[in-house]
C-alpha positions as CSV (number, residue, x, y, z in Angstrom):
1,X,145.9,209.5,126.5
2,X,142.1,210.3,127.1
3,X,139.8,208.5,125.7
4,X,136.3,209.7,125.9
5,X,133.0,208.2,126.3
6,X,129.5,210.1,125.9
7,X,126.3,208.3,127.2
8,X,123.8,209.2,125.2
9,X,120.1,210.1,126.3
10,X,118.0,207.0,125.4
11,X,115.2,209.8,123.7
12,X,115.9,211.6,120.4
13,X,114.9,214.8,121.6
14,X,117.2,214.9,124.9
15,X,119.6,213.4,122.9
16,X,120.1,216.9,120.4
17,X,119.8,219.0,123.4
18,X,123.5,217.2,124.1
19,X,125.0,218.5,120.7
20,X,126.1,221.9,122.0
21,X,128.4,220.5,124.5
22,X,129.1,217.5,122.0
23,X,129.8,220.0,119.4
24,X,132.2,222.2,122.0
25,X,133.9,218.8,123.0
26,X,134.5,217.8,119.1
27,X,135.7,221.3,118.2
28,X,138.7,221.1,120.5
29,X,139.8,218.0,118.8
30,X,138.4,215.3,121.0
31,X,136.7,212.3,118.9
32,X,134.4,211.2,121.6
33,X,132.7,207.5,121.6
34,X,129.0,207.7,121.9
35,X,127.0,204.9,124.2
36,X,123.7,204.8,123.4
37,X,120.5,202.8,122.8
38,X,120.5,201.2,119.3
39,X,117.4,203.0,118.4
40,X,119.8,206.3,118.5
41,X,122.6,204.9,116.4
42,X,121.3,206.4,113.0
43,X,120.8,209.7,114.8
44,X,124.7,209.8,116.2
45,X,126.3,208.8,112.9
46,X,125.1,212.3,111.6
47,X,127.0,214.1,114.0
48,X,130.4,215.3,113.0
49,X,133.2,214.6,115.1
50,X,132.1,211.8,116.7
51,X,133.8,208.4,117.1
52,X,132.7,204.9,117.5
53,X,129.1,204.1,118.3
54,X,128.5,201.5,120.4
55,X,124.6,200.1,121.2
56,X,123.4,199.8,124.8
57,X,122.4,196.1,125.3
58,X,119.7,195.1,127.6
59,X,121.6,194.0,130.8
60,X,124.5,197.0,132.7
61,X,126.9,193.8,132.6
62,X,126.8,193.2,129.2
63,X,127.2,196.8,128.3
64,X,130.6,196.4,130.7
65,X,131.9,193.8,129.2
66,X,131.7,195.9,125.6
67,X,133.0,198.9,127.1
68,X,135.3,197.1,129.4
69,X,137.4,196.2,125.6
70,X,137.5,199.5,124.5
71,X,139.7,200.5,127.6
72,X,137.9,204.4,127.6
73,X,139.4,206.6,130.9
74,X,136.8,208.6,131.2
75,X,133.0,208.4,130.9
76,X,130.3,211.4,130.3
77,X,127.3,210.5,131.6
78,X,124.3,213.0,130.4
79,X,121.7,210.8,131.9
80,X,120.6,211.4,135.2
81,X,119.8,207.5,135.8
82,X,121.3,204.8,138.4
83,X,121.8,202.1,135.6
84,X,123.6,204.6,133.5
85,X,126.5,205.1,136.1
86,X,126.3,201.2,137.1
87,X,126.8,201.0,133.5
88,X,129.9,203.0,133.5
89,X,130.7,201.8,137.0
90,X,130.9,197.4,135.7
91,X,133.1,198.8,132.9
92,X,135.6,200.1,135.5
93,X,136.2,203.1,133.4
94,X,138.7,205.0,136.1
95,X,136.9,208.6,135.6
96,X,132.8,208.5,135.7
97,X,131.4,212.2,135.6
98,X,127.8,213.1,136.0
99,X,125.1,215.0,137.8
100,X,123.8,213.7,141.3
101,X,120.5,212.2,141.0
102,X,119.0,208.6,141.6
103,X,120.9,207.7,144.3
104,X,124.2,207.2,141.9
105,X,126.6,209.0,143.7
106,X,128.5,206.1,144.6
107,X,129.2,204.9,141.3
108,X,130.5,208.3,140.4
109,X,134.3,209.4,140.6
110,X,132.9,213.0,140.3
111,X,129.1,214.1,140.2
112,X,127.8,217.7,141.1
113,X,124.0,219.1,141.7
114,X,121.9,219.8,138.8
115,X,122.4,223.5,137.9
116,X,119.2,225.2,139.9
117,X,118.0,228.8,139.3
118,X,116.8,230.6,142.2
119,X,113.3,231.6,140.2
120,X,112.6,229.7,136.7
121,X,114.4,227.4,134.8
122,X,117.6,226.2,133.4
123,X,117.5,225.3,129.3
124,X,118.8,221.2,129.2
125,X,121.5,222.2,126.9
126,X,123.1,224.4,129.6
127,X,123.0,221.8,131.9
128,X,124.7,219.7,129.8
129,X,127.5,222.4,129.1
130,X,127.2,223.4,132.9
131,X,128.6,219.6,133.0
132,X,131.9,220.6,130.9
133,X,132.4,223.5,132.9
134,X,132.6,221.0,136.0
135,X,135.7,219.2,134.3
136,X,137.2,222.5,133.3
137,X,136.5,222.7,129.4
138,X,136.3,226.5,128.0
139,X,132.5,227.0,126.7
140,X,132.6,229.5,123.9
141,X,130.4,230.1,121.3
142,X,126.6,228.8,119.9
143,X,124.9,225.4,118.5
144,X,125.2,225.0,114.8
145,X,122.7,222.9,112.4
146,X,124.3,219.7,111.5
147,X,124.8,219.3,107.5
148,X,121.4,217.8,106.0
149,X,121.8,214.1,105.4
150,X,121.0,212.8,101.8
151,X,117.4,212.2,100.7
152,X,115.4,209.8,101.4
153,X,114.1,207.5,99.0
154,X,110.5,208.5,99.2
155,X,111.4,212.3,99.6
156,X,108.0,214.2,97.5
157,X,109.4,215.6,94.1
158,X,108.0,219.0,95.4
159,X,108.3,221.6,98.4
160,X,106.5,219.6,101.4
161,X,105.2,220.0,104.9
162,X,106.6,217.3,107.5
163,X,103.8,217.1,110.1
164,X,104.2,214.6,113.0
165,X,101.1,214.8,115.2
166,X,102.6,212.4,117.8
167,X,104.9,212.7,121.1
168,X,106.1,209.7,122.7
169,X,105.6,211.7,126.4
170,X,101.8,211.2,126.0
171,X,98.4,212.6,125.2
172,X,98.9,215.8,127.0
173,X,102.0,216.7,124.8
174,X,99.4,216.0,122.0
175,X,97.3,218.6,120.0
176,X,94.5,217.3,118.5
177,X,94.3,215.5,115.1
178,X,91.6,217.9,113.9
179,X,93.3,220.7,114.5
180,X,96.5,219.4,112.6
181,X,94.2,218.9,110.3
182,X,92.3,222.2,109.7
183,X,96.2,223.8,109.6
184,X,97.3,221.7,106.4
185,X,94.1,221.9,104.6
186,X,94.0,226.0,104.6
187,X,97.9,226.2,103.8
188,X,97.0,223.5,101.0
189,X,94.6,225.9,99.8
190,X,96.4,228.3,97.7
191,X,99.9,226.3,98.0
192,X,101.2,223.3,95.8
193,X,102.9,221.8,98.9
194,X,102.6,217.9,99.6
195,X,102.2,216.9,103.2
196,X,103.8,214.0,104.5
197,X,102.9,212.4,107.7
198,X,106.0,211.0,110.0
199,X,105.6,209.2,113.3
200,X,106.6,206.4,115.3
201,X,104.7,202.7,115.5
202,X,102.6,204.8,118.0
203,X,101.8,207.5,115.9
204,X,99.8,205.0,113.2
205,X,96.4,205.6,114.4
206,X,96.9,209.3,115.0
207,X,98.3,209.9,111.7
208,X,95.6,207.2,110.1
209,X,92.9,209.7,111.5
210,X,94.6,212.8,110.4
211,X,95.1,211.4,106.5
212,X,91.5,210.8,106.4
213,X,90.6,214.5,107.6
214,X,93.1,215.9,105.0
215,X,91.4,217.6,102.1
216,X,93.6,216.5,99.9
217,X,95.9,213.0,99.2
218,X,98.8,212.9,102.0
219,X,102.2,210.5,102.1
220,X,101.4,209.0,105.3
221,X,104.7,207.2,106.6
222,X,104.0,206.8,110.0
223,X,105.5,203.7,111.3
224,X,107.1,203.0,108.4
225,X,110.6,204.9,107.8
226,X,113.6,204.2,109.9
227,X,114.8,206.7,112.3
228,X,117.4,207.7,109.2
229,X,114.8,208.0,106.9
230,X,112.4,210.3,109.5
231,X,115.6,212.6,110.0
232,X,116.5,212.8,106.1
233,X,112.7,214.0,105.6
234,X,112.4,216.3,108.4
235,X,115.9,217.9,107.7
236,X,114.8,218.6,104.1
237,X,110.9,219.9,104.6
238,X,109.7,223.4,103.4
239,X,108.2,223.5,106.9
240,X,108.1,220.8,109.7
241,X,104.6,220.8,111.8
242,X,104.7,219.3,114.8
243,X,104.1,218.8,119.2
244,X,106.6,219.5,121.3
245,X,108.2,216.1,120.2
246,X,111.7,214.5,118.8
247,X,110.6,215.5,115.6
248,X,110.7,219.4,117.0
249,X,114.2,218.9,117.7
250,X,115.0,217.3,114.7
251,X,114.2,220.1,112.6
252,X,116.3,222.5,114.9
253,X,119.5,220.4,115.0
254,X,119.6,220.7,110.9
255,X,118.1,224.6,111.3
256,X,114.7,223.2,109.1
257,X,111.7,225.5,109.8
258,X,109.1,224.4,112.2
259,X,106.2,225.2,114.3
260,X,105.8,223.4,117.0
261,X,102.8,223.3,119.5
262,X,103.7,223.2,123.4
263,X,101.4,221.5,125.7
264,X,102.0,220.6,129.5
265,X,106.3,220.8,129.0
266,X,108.1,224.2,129.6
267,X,109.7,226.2,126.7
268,X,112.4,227.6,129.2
269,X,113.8,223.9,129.5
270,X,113.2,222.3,126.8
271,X,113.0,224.7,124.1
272,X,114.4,223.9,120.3
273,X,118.0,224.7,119.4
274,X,118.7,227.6,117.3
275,X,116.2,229.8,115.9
276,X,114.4,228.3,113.0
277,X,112.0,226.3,115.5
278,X,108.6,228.7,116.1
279,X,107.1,227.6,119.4
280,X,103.4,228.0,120.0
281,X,102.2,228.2,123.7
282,X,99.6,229.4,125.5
283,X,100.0,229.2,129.4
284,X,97.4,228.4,131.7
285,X,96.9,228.3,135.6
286,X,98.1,224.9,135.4
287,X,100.9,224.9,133.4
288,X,103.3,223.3,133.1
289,X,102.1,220.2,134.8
290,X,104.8,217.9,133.0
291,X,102.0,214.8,133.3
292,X,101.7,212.5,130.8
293,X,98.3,212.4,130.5
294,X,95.7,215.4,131.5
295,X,93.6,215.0,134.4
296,X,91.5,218.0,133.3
297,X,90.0,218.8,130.1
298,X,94.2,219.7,127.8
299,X,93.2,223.3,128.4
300,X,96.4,223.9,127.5
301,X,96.2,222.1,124.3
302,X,92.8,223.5,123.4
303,X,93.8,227.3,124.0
304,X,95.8,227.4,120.5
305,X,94.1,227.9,118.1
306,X,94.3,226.6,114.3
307,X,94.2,230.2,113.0
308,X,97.7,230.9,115.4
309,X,99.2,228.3,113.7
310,X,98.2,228.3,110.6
311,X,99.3,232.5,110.6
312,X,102.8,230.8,112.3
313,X,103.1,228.5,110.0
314,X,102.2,230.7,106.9
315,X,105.0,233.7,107.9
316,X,107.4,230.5,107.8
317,X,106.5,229.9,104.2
318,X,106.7,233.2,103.3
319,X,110.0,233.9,104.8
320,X,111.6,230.8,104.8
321,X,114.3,229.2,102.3
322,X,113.4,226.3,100.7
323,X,115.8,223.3,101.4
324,X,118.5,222.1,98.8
325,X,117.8,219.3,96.9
């Protein structure tokens, strides 16, 4: 009898663009485990269908000696990393799939090439169900939002926006607090809408700076809810505002609204599930440079405006249903 194993991405975001070929494994019956950092286990326990969760520990040998007592035949492997197979590889699981990549091939029983287009890109979540089709399953049919968790404890009585001016990539993912800022304060002008502020520990001084330029009193949270808390708020905003971040998938992965502002990454591979997401992006000669930091002046970042996204972000209100309580 099979018994699966999933290695999870060790980001958020890469981890939801997984769920389309998690959710095409679950609905033929499988109950995959999930191996994944224990930062991620909050996010995997909302994900139907899915089996045991087991945390990554620091050291590949210690992670083997877990996995090694769970006796799973075969291993999925959506990272493209060399410790990830090793991982795998210590366990002595008899059946380790993946892509090539970081000199791993060794450690694989079966690993093909990355899917590559001849001009463009590839989306990540058809890689990752280009990686069923190696082992034979049948793809058929689209993602579907996850069910919204329950609320969160500090969940605004009223409709709110979630805006989460951070992403962990770096600066150049980043649109500027100011112009966050100038986006809330003219929706808040003729809306009763609260605004709370998510982020990571790296997100405090960001969101510090963008609370002070708010107009009006904001919930800032940054740094301060657990990753179940972040997803029960962003699952349940009137509108999501974000970068091209974890918290953009988020939103998608529960079908929330959102806007979320591209900088130097590429829509065509790493663009939200679904289509409740609305991506901003304005490509220049540059783009996309995938760097961390810009080496230029973010012209990328500075070429959208706060009147597109406030007009994005306005037709979302408009149209948009307003989240069950």
């Amino acid at each position: 009898m099979e018994k699966l194993l999933l290695r999870s991405p060790n980001w958020l975001g890469d981890a939801v663009l997984t769920l389309p070929a998690v959710q095409q494994l679950t609905a033929g019956g499988r109950q995959p485990a999930v191996l994944c950092p224990e930062k991620l286990r909050d996010f995997w326990r909302l994900i139907p269908g899915v089996g045991d969760i087991i945390s990554v520990r620091p050291k590949p040998r210690d992670t083997a000696k877990l996995l090694r007592e769970k006796n799973f035949t075969t291993a999925l492997l959506f990272p493209n990393s060399l410790t990830v197979a090793l991982e795998a590889w210590l366990a002595r699981v008899p059946r380790r799939c993946g892509f090539h990549g970081h000199h791993r091939r060794w450690l694989l029983t079966q690993s093909w090439p990355r899917p590559a287009p001849i001009k463009g890109y590839i989306h990540q979540a058809k890689q990752n169900l280009a990686l069923l089709q190696h082992l034979g399953i049948t793809v058929s049919g689209g993602f579907k939002p996850i069910p919204q968790p329950a609320p969160a404890d500090r969940q605004p009585a009223k409709p709110y926006l979630a805006v989460c001016p951070g992403a962990a990539h770096g600066p150049a993912k980043r649109w500027p607090t100011e112009r966050f800022a100038a986006v809330i304060n003219r929706l808040r002008a003729d809306r009763d809408l609260a605004v709370v502020i998510l982020g990571a520990a790296a997100d405090v001084k960001p969101a510090a700076r963008l609370a002070l330029q708010s107009s009006k009193p904001v919930i800032n949270l940054a740094g301060q809810t657990t990753l179940a808390e972040f997803l029960a708020l962003i699952a349940r905003a009137r509108l999501v505002l974000c970068n091209d971040s974890g918290a953009m998938h988020a939103a998608a992965m529960f079908g929330a609204p959102a806007v979320a502002i591209f900088g130097s990454t590429e829509p065509r591979l790493t663009a939200p599930l679904g289509d409740t997401v609305s991506v901003i992006r304005e490509h220049v000669p540059c783009s996309p440079c995938f760097l961390r930091a810009c080496p230029l002046d973010r012209r990328c970042q500075t070429a959208v405006t706060p009147a597109q996204v406030t007009a994005a972000c306005a037709e979302k209100l408009n149209h948009s249903i307003i989240p069950l309580s």
